[in-house]
ZAMARNU-913206 format. One record per atom (N, C-alpha, C): residue in one letter; chain; atom name; x, y, z. Coordinates in pm, 1 decimal, always signed. Atoms other than C-alpha are relative to their C-alpha. Layout:
BEGIN
+------+------+------+----------+----------+----------+
: code : unit : site :       c1 :       c2 :       c3 :
+------+------+------+----------+----------+----------+
:    a :    A :   CA :        X :        Y :        Z :
...
+------+------+------+----------+----------+----------+
***
This chain:
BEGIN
+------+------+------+----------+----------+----------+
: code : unit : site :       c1 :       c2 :       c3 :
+------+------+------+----------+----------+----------+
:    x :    A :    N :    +58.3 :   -128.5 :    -29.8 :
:    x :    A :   CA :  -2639.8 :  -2763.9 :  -5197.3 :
:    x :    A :    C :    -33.5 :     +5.9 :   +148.5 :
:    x :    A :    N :    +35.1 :    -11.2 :   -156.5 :
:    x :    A :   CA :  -2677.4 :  -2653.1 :  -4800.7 :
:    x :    A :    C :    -51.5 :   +124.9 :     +0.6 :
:    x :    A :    N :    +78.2 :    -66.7 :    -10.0 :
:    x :    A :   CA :  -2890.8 :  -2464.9 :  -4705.5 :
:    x :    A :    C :    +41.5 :   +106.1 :   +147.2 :
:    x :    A :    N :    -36.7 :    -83.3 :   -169.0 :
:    x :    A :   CA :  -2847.9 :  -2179.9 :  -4395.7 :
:    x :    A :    C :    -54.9 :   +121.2 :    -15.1 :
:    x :    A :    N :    +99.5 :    -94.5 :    -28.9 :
:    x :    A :   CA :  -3053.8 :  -2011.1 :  -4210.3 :
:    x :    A :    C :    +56.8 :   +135.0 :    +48.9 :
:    x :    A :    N :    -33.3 :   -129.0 :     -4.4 :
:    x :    A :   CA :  -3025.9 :  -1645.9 :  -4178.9 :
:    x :    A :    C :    -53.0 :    +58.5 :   +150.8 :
:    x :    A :    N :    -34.4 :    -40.3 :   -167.6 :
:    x :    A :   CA :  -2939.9 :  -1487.4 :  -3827.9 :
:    x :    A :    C :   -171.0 :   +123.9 :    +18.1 :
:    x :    A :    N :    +95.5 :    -85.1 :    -59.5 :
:    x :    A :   CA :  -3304.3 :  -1295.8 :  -3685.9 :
:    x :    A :    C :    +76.6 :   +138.7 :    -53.1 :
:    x :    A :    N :    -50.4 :   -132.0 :     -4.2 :
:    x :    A :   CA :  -3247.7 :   -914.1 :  -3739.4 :
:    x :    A :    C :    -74.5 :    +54.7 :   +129.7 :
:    x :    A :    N :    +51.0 :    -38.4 :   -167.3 :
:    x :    A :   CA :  -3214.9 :   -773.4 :  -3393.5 :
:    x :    A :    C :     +5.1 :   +171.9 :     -0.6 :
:    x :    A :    N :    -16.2 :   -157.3 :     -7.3 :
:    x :    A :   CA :  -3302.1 :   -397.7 :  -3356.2 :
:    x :    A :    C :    -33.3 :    +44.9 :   +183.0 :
:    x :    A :    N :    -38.5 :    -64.6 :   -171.0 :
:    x :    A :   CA :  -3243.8 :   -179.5 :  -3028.5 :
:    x :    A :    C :   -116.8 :   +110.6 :    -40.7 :
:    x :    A :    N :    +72.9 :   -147.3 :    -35.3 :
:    x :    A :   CA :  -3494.6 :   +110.8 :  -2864.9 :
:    x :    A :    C :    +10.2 :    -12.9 :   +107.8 :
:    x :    A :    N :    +60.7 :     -9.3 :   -143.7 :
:    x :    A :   CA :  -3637.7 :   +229.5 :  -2576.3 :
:    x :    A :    C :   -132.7 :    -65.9 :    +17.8 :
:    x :    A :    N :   +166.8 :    +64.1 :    -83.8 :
:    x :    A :   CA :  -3906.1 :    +68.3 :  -2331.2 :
:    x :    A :    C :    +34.8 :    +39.1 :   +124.7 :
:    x :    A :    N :    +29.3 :     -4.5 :   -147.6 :
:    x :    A :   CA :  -4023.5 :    +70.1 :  -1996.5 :
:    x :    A :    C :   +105.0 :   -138.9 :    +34.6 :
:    x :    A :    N :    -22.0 :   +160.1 :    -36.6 :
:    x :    A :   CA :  -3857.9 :   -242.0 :  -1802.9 :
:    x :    A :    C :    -16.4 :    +14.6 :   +166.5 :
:    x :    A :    N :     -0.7 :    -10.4 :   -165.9 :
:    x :    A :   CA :  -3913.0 :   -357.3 :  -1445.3 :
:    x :    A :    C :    +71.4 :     -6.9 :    +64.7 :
:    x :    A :    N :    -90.9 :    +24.8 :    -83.0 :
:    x :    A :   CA :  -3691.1 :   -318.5 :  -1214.9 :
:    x :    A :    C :     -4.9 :    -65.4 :   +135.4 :
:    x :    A :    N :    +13.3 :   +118.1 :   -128.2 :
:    x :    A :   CA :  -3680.0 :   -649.6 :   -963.1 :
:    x :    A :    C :    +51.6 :    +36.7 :    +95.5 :
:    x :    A :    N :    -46.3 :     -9.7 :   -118.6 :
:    x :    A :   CA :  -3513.7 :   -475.6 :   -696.3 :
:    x :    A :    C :    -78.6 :    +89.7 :    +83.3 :
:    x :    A :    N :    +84.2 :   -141.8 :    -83.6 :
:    x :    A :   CA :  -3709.6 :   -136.0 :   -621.8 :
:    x :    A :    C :   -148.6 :     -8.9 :    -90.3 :
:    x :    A :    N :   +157.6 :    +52.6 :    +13.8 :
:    x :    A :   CA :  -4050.2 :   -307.7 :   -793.8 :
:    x :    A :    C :     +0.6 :   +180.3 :    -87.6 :
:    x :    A :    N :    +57.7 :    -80.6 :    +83.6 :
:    x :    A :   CA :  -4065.4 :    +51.3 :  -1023.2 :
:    x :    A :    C :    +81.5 :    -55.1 :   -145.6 :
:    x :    A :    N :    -28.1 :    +26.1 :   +151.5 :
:    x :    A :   CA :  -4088.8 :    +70.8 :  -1402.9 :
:    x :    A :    C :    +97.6 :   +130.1 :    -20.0 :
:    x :    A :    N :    -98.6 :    -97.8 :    +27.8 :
:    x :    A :   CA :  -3769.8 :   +261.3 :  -1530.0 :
:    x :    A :    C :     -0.5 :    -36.9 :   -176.0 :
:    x :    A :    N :    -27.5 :    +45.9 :   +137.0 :
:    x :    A :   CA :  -3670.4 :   +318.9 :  -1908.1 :
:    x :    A :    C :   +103.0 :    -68.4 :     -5.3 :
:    x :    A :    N :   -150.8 :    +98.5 :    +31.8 :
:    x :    A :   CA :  -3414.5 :   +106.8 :  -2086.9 :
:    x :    A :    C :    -16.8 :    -23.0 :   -126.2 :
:    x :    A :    N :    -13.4 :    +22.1 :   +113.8 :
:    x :    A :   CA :  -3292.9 :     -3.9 :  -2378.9 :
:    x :    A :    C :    -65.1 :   -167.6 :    -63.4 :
:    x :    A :    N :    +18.3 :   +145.5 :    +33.0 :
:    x :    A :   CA :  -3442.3 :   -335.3 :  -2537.2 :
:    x :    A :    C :    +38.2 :    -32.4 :   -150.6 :
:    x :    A :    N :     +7.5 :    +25.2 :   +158.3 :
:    x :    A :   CA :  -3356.8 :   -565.9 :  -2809.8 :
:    x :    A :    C :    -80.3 :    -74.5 :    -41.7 :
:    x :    A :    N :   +120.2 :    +84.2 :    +20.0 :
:    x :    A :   CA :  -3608.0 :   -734.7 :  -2985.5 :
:    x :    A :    C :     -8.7 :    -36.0 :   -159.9 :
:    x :    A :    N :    -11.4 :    +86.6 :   +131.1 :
:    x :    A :   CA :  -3658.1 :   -971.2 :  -3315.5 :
:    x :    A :    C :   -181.3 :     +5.6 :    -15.1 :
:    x :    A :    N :   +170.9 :    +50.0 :     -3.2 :
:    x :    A :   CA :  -4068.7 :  -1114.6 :  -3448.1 :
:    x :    A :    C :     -7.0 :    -45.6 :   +132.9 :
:    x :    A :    N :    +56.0 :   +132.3 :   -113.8 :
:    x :    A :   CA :  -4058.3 :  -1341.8 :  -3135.2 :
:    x :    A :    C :    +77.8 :    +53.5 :    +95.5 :
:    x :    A :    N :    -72.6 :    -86.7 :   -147.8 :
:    x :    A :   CA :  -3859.9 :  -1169.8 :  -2853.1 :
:    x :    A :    C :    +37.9 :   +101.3 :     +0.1 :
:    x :    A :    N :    -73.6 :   -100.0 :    -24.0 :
:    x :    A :   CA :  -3760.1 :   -909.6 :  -2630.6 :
:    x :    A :    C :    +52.7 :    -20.5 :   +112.4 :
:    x :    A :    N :   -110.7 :    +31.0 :   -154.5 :
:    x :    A :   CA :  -3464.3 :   -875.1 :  -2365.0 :
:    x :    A :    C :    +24.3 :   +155.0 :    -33.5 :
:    x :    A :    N :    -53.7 :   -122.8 :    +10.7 :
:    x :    A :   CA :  -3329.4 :   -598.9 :  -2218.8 :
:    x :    A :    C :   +182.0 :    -11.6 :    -39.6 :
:    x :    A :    N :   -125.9 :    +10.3 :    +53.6 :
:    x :    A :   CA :  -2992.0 :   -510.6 :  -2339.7 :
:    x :    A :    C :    +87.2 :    -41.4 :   +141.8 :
:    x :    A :    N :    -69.0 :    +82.0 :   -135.6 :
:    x :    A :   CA :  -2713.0 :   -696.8 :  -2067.4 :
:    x :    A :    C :   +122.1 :   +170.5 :    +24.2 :
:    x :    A :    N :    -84.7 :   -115.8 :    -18.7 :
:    x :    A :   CA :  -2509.3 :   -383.5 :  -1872.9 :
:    x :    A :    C :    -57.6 :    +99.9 :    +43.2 :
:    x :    A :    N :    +82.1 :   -143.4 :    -64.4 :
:    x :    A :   CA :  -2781.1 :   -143.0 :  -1770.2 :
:    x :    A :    C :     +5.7 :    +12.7 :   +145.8 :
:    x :    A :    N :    +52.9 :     +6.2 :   -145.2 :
:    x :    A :   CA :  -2842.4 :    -16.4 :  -1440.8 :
:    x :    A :    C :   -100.5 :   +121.0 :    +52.7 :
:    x :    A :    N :   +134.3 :    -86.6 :     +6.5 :
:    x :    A :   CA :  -3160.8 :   +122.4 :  -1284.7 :
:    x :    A :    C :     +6.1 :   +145.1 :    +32.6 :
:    x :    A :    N :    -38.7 :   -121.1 :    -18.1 :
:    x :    A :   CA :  -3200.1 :   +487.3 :  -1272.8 :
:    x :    A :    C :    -41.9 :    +57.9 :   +153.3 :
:    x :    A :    N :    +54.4 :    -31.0 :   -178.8 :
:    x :    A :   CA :  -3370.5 :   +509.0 :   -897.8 :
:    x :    A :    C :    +92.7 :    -89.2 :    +50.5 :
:    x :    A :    N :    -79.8 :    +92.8 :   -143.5 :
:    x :    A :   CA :  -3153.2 :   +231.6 :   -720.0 :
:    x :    A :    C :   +118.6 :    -58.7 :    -58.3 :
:    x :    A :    N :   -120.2 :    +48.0 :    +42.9 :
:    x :    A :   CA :  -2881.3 :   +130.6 :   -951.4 :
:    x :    A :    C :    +83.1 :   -103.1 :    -30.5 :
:    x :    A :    N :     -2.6 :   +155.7 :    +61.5 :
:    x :    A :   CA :  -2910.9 :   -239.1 :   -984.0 :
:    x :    A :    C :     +5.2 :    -32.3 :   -131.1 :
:    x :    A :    N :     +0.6 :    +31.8 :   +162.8 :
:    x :    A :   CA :  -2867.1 :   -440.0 :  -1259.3 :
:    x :    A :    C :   -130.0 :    -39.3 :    -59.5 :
:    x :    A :    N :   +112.2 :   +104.3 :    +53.3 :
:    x :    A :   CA :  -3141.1 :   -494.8 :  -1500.8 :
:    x :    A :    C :     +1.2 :    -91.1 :    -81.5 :
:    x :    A :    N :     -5.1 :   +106.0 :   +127.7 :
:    x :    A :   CA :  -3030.6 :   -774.9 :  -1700.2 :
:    x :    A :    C :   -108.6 :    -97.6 :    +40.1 :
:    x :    A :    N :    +84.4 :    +93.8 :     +1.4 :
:    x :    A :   CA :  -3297.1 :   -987.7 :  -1558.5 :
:    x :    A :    C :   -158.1 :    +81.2 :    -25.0 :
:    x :    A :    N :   +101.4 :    -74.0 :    -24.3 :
:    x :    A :   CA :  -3544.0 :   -722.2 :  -1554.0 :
:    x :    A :    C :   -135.4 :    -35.9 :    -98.0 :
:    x :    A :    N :   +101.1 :    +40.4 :    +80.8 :
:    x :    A :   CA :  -3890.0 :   -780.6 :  -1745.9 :
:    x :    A :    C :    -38.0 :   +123.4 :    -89.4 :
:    x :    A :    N :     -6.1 :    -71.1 :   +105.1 :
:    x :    A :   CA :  -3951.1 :   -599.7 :  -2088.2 :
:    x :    A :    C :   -186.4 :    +21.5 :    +14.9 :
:    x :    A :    N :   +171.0 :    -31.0 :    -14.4 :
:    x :    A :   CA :  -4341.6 :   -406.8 :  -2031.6 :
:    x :    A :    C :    -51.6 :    +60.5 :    -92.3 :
:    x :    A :    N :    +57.0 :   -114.0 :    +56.7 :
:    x :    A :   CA :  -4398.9 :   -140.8 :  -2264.5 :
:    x :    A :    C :   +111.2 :    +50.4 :   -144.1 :
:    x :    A :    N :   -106.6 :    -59.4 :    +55.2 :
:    x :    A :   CA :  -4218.1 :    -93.8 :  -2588.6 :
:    x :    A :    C :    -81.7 :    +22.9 :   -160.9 :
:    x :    A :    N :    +55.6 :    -64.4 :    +94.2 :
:    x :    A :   CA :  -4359.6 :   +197.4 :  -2834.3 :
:    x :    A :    C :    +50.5 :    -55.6 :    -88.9 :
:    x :    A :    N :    -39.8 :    +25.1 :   +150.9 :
:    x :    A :   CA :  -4352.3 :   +113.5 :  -3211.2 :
:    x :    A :    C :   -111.4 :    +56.9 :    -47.8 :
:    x :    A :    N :   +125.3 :    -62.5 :     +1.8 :
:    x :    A :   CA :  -4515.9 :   +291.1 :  -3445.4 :
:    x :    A :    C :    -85.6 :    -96.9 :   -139.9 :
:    x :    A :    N :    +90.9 :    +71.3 :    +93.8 :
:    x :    A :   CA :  -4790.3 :   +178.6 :  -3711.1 :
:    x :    A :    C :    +82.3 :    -61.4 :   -106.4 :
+------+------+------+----------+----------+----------+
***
């Protein structure tokens, strides 16, 4: 009998994220499981147009 573990369920929204180049908070898409969030890889910021794949995940509504 083996046993296997079942893949996180990853769901997508919107959040705030920071953008490391022009230091403002822009929206974006994040994905996120119980224990993490990243922003989705491919975005780019809406004031300066960099990438945010490294960007930091700040603010992400959910409701009750």
């Amino acid at each position: 009998m083996e046993l296997q573990m079942k893949a996180p369920e990853k769901k997508v929204t919107r959040g705030q994220v920071h953008c490391p180049m022009c230091t403002h908070s822009v929206s974006g898409e994040v994905e996120y499981t119980k224990r993490w969030m990243k922003v989705v890889p491919g975005q780019r910021c809406e004031r300066c147009g960099s990438s945010l794949d490294v960007a930091a995940v700040l603010y992400l509504r959910n409701a009750a």
